[in-house]
N, CA, C and O atoms as a DFTB+ gen file, in Angstrom:
544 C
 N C O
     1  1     -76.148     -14.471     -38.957
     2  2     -77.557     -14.242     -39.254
     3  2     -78.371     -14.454     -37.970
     4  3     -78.187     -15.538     -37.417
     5  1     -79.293     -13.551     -37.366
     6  2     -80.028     -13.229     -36.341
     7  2     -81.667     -14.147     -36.747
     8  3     -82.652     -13.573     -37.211
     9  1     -81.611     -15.328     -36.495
    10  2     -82.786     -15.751     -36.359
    11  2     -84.158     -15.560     -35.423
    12  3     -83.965     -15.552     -34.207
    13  1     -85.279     -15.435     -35.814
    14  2     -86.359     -15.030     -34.760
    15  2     -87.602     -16.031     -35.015
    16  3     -87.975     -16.261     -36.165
    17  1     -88.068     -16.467     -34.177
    18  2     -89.104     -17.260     -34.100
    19  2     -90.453     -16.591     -33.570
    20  3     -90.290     -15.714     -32.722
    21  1     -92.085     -16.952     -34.047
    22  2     -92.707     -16.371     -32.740
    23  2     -93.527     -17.596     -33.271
    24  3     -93.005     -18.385     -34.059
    25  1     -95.230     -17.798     -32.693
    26  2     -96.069     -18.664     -32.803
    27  2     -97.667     -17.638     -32.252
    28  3     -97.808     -16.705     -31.462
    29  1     -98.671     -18.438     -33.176
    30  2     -99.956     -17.855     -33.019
    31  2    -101.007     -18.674     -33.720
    32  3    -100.782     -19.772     -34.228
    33  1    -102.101     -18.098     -33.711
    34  2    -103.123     -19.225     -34.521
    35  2    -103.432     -18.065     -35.618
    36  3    -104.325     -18.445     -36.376
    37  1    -102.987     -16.849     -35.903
    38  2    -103.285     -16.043     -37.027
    39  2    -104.502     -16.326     -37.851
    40  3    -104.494     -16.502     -39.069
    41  1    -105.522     -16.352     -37.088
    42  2    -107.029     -16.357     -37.536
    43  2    -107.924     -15.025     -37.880
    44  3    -107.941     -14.015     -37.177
    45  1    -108.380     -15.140     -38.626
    46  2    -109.202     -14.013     -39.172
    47  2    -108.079     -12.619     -39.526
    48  3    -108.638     -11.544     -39.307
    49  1    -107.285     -12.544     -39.798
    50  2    -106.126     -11.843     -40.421
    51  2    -106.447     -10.601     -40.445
    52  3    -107.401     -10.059     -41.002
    53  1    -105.500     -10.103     -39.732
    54  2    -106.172      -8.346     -39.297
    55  2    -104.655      -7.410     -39.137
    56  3    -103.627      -8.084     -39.209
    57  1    -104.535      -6.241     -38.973
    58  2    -103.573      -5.259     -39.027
    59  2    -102.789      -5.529     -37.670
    60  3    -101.580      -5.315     -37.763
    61  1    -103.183      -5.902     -36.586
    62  2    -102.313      -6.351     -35.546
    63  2    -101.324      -7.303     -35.934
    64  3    -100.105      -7.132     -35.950
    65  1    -102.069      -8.482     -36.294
    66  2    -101.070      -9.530     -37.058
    67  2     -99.470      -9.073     -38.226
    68  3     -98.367      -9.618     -38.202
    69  1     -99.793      -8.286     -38.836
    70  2     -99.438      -7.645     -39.720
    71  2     -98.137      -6.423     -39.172
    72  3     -97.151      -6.071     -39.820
    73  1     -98.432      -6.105     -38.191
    74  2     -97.558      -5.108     -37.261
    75  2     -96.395      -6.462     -36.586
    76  3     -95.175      -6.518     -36.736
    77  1     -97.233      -7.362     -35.892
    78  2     -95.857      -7.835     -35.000
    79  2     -95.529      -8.392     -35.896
    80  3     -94.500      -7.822     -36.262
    81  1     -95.791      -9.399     -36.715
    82  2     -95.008     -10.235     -37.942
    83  2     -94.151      -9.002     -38.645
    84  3     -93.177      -9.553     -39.158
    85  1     -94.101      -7.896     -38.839
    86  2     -93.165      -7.012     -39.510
    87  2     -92.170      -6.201     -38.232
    88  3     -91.109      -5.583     -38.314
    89  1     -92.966      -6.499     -37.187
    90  2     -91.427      -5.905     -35.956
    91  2     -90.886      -6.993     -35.355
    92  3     -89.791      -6.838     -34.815
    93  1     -91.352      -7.951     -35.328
    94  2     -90.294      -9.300     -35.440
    95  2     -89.084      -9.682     -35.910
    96  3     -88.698     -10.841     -35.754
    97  1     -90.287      -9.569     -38.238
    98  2     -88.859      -9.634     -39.076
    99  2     -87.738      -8.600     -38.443
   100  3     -86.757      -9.033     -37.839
   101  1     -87.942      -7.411     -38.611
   102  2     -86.919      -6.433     -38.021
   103  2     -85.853      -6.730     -37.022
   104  3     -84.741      -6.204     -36.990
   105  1     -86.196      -7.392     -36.427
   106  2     -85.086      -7.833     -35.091
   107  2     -84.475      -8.996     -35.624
   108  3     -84.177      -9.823     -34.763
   109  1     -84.168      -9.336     -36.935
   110  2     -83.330     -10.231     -37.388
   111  2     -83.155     -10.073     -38.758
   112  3     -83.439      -9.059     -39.395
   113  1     -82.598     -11.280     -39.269
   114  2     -82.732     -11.506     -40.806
   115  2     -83.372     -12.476     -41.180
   116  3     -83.265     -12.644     -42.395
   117  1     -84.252     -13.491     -40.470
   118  2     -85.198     -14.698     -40.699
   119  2     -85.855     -14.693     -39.764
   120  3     -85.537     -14.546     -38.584
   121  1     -87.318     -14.936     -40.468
   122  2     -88.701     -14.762     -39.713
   123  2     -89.238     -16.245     -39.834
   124  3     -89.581     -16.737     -40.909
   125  1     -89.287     -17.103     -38.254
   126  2     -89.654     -18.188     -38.641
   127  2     -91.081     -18.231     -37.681
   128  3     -90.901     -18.248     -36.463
   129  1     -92.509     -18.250     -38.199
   130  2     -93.808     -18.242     -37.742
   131  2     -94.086     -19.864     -37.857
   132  3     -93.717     -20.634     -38.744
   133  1     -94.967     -20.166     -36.501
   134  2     -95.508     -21.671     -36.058
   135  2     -97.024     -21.178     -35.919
   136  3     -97.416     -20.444     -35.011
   137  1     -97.562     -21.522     -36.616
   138  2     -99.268     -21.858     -36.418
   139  2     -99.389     -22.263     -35.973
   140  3     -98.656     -23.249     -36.040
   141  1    -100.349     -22.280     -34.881
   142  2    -100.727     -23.039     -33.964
   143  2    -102.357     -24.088     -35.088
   144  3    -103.301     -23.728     -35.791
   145  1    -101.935     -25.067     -34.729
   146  2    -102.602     -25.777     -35.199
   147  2    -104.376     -26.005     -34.892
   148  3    -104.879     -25.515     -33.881
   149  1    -105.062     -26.663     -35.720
   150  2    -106.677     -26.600     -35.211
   151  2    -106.781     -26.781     -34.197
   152  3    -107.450     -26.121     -33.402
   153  1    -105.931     -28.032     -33.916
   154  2    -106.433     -28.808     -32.591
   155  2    -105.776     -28.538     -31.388
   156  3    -105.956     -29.236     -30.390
   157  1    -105.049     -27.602     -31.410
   158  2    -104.027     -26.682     -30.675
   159  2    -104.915     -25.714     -30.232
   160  3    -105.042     -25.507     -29.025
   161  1    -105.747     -24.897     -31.331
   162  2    -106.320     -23.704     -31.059
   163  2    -107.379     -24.432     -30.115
   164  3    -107.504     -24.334     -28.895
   165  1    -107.866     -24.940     -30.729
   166  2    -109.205     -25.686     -30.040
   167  2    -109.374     -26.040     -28.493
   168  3    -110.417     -25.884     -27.859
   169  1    -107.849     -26.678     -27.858
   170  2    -107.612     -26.509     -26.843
   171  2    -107.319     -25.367     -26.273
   172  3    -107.779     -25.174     -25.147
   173  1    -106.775     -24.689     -26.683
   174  2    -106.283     -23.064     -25.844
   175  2    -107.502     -22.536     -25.592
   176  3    -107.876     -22.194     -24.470
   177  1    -108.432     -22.418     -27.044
   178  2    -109.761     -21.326     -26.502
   179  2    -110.858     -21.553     -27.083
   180  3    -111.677     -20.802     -27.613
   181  1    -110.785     -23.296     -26.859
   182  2    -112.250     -23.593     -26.719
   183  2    -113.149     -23.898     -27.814
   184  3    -114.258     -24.432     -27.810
   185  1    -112.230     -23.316     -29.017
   186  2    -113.035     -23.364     -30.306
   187  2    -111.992     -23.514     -31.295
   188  3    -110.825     -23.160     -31.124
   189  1    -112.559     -24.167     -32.560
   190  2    -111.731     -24.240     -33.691
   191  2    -111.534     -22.781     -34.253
   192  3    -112.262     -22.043     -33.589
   193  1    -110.848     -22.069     -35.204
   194  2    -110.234     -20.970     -36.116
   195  2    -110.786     -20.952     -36.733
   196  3    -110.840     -22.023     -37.336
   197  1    -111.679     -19.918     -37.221
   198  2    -112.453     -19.462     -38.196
   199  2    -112.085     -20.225     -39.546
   200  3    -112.755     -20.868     -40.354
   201  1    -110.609     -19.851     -39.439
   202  2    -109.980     -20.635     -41.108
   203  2    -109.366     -21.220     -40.558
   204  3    -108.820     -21.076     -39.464
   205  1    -109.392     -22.363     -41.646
   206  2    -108.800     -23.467     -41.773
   207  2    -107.147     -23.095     -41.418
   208  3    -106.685     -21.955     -41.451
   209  1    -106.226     -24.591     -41.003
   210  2    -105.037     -24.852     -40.749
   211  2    -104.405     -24.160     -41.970
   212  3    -104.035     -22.989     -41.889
   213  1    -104.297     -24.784     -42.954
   214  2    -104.170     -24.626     -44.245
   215  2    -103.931     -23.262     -44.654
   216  3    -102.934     -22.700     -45.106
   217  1    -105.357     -22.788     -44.320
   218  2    -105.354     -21.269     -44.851
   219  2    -104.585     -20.284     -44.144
   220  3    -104.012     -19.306     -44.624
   221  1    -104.642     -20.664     -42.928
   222  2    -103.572     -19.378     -41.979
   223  2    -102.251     -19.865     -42.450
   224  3    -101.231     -19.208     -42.245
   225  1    -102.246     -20.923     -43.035
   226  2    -100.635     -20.680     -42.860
   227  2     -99.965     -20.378     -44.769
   228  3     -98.805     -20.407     -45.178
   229  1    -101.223     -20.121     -45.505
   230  2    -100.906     -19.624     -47.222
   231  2    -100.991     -18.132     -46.734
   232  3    -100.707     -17.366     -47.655
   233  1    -101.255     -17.582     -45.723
   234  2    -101.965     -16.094     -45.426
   235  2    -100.614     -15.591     -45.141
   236  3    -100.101     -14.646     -45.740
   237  1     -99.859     -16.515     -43.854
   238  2     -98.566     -16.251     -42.750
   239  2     -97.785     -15.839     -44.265
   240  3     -97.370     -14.749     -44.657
   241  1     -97.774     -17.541     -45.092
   242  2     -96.367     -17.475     -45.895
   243  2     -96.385     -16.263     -46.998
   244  3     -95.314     -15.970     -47.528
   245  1     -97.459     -15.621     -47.321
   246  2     -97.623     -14.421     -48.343
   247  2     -96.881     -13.724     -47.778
   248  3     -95.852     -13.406     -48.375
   249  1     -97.083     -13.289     -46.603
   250  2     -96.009     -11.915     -46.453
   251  2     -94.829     -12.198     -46.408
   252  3     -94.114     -13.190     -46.266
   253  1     -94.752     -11.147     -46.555
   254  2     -93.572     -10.774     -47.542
   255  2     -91.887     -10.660     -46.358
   256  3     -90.699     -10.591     -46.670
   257  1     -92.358     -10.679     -45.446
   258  2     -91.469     -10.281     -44.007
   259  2     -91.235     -12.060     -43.658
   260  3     -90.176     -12.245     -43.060
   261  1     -91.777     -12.933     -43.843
   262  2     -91.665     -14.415     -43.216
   263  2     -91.203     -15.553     -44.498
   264  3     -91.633     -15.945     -45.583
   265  1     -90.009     -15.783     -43.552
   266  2     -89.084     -16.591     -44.621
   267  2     -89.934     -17.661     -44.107
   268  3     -90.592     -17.689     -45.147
   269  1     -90.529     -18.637     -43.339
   270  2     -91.105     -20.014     -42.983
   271  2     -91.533     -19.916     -42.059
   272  3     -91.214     -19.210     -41.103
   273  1     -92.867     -21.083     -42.293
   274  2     -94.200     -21.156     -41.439
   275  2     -94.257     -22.994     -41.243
   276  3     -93.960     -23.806     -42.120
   277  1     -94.594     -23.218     -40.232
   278  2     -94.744     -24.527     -39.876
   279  2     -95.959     -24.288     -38.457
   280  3     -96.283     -23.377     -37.695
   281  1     -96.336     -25.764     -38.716
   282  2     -97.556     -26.047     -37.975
   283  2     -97.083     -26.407     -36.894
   284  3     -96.274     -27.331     -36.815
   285  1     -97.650     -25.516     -35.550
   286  2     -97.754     -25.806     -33.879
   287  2     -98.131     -26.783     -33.976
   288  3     -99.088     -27.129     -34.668
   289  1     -97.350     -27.550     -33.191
   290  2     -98.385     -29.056     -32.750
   291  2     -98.912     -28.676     -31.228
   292  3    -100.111     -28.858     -31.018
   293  1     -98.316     -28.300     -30.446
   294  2     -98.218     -28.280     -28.705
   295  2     -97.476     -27.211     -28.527
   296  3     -96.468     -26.769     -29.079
   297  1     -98.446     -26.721     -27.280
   298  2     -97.626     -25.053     -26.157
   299  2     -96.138     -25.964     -25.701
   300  3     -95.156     -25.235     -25.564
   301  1     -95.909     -27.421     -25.466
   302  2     -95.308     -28.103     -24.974
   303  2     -94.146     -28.170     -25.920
   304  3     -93.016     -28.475     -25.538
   305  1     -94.416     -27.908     -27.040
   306  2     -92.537     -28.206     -27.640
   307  2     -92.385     -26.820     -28.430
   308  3     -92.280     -26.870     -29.655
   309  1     -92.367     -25.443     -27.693
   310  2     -91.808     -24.686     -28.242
   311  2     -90.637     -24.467     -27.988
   312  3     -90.141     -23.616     -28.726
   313  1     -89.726     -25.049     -26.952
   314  2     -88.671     -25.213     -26.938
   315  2     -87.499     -25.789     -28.068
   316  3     -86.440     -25.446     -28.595
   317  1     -88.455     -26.882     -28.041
   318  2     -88.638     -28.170     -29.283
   319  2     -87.750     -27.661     -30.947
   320  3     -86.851     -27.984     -31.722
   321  1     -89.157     -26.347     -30.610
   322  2     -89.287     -25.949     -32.186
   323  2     -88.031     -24.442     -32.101
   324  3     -87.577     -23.996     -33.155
   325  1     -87.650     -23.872     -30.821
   326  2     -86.623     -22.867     -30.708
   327  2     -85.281     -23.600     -31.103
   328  3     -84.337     -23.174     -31.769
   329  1     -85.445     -24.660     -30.580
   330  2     -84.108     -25.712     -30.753
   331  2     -83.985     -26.004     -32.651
   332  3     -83.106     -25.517     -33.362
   333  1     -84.766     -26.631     -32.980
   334  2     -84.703     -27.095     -34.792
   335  2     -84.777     -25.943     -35.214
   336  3     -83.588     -25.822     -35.510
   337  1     -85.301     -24.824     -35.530
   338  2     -84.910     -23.301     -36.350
   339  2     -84.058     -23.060     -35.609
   340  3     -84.571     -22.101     -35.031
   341  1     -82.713     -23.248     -34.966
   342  2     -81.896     -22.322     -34.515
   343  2     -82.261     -21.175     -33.887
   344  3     -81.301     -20.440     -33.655
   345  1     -83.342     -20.759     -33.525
   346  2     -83.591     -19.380     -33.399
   347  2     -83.056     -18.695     -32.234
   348  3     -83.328     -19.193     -31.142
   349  1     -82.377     -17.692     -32.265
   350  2     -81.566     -16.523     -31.614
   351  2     -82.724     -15.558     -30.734
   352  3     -82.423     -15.109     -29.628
   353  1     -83.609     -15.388     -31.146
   354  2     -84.884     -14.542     -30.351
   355  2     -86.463     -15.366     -30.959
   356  3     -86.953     -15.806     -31.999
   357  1     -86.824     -15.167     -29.306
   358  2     -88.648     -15.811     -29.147
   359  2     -89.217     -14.627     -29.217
   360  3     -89.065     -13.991     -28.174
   361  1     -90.172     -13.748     -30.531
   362  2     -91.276     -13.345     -29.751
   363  2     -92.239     -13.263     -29.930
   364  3     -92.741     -13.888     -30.865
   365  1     -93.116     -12.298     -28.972
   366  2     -94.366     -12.985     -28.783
   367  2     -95.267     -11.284     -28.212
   368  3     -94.761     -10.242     -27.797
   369  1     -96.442     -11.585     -28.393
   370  2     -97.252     -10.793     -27.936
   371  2     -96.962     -10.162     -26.125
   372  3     -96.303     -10.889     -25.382
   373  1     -97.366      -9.170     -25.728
   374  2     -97.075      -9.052     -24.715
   375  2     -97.960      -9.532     -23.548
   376  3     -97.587      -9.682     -22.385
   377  1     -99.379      -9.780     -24.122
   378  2    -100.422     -10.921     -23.692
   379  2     -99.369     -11.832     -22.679
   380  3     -99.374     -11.849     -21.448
   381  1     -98.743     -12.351     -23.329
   382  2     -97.799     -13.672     -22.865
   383  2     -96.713     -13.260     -22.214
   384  3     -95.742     -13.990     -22.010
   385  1     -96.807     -11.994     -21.823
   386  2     -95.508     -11.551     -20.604
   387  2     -95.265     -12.179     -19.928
   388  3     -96.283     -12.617     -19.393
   389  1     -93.979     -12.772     -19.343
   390  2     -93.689     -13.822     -18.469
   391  2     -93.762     -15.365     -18.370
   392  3     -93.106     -16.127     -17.660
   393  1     -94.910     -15.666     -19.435
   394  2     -95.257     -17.142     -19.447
   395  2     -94.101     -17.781     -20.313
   396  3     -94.145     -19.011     -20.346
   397  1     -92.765     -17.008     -21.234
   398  2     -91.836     -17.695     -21.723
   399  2     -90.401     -17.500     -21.186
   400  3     -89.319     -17.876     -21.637
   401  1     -90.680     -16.900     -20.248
   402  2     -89.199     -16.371     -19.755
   403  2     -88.358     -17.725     -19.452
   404  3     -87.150     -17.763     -19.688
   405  1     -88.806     -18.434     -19.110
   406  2     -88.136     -20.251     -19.519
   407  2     -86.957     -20.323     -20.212
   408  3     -85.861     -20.814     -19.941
   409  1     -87.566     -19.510     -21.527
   410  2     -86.563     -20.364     -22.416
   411  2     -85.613     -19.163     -22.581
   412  3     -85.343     -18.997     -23.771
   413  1     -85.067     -18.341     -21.825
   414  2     -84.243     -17.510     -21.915
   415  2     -82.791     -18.338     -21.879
   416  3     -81.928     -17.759     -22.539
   417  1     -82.510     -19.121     -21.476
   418  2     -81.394     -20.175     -21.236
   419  2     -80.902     -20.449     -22.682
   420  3     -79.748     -20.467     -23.110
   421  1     -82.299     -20.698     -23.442
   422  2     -81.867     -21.247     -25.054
   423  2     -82.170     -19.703     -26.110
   424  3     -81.741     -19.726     -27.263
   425  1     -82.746     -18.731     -25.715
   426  2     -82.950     -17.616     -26.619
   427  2     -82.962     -16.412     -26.062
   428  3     -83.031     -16.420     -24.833
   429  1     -82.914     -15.348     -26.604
   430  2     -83.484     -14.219     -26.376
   431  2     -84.941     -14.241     -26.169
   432  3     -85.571     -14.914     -26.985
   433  1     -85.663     -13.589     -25.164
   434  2     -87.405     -13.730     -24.949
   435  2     -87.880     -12.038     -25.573
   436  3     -87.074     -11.110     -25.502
   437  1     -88.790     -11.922     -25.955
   438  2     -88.860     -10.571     -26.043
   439  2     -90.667     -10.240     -26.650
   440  3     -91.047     -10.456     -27.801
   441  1     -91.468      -9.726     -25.602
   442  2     -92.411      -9.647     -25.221
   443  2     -93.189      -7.914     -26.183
   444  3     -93.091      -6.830     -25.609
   445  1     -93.652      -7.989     -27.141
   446  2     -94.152      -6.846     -28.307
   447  2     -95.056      -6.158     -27.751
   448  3     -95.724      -6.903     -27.034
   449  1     -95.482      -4.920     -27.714
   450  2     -96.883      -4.442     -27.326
   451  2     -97.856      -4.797     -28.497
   452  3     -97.399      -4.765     -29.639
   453  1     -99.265      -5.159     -28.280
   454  2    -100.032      -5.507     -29.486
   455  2    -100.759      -4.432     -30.077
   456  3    -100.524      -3.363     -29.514
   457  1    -101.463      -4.370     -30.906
   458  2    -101.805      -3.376     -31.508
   459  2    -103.254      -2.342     -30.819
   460  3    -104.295      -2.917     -31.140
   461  1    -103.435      -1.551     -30.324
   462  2    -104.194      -1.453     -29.791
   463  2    -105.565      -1.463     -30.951
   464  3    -105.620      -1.382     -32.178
   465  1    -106.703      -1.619     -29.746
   466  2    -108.471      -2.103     -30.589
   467  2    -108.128      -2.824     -31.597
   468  3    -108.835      -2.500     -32.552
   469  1    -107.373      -3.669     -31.881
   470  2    -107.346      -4.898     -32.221
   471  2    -107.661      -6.181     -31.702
   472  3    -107.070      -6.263     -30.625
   473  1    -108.305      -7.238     -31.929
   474  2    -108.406      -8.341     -31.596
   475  2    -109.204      -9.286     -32.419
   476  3    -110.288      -8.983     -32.917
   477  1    -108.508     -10.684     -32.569
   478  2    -109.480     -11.345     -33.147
   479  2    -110.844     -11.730     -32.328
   480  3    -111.901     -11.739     -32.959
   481  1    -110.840     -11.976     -31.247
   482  2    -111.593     -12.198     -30.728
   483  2    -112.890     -11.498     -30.871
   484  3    -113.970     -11.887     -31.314
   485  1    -112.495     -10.340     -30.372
   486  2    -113.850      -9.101     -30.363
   487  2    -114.101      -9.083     -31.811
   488  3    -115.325      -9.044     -31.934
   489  1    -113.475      -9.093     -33.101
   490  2    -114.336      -9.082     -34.596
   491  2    -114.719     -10.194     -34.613
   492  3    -115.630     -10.266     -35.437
   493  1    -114.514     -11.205     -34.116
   494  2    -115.237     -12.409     -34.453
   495  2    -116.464     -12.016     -33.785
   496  3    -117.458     -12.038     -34.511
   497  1    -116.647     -11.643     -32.516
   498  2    -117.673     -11.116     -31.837
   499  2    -118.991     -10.293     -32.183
   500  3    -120.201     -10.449     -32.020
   501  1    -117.896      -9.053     -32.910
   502  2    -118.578      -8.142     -33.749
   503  2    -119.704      -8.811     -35.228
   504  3    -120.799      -8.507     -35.701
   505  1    -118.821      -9.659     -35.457
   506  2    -119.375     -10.109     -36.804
   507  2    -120.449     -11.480     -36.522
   508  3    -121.199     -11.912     -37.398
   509  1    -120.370     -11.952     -35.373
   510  2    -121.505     -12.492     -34.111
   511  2    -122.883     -11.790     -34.178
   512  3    -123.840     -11.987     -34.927
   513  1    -122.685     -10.871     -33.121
   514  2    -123.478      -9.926     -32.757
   515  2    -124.317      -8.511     -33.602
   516  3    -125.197      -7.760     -33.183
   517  1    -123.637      -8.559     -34.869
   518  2    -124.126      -7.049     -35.706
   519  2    -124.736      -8.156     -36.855
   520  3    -124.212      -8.986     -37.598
   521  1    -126.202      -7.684     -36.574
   522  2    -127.165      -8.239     -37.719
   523  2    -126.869      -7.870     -39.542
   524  3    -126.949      -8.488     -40.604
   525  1    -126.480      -6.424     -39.061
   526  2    -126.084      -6.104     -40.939
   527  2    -125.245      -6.907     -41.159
   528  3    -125.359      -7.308     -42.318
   529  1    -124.057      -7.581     -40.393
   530  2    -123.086      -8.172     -40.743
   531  2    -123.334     -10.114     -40.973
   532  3    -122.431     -10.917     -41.206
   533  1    -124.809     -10.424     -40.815
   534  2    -124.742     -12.105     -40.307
   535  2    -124.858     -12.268     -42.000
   536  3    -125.725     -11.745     -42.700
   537  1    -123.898     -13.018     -42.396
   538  2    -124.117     -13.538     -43.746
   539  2    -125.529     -14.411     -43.757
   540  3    -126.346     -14.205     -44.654
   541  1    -125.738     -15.232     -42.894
   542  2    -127.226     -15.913     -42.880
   543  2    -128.726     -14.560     -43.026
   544  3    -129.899     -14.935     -43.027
């Protein structure tokens, strides 16, 4: 059995998400997703996740492609976490080209193209900036 691991903060849940979590599953027979946690996200970019810990990870475990979801603690023990799932392949957005080639020693690395005009970022932005859209 071909295990695969990847990790993200899967916030605001959108069709990109939805693409690599289903070409992931594909490259194995177990899909194991790590949330990156609040206080994880918070450090990476500055701000907490729209949704809650909690909620990204009832969102991750719905689909239907991801056998298990566990909470990122640290960028620092994904090794950690390649090691306890067994996992056979890391991947990951192509954003992160090169920044895991590390752990090629313990896995397969393998770097996805993302979805294009996708981003959480920019709809969070969008939904910022467009007055029809301010729930207030």
């Amino acid at each position: 059995m071909k295990k695969i691991i990847t990790f993200g903060t899967f916030d605001v849940f959108h069709v990109g998400h939805v693409k690599i979590l289903q070409r992931a599953a594909a490259l194995g027979d177990h899909l194991t997703v790590g949330i990156s946690s609040d206080a994880l996200n918070k450090s990476k970019k500055g701000r907490f996740p729209i949704y809650s810990q909690q909620s990204r990870m009832e969102i991750i475990a719905a689909m239907g492609c991801v056998d298990h979801v566990f909470v990122e603690e640290s960028l620092e023990l994904k090794g950690q976490y390649i090691k306890q799932f067994e996992s056979d392949a890391l991947v990951m957005g192509d954003d992160w080209k090169g920044k895991f080639d590390h752990f090629e020693s313990q896995c397969e690395v393998i770097y996805m193209p993302r979805t294009p005009s996708v981003s959480t970022t920019e709809i969070i932005e969008v939904v910022r900036t467009t007055p029809d859209l301010d729930p207030g």
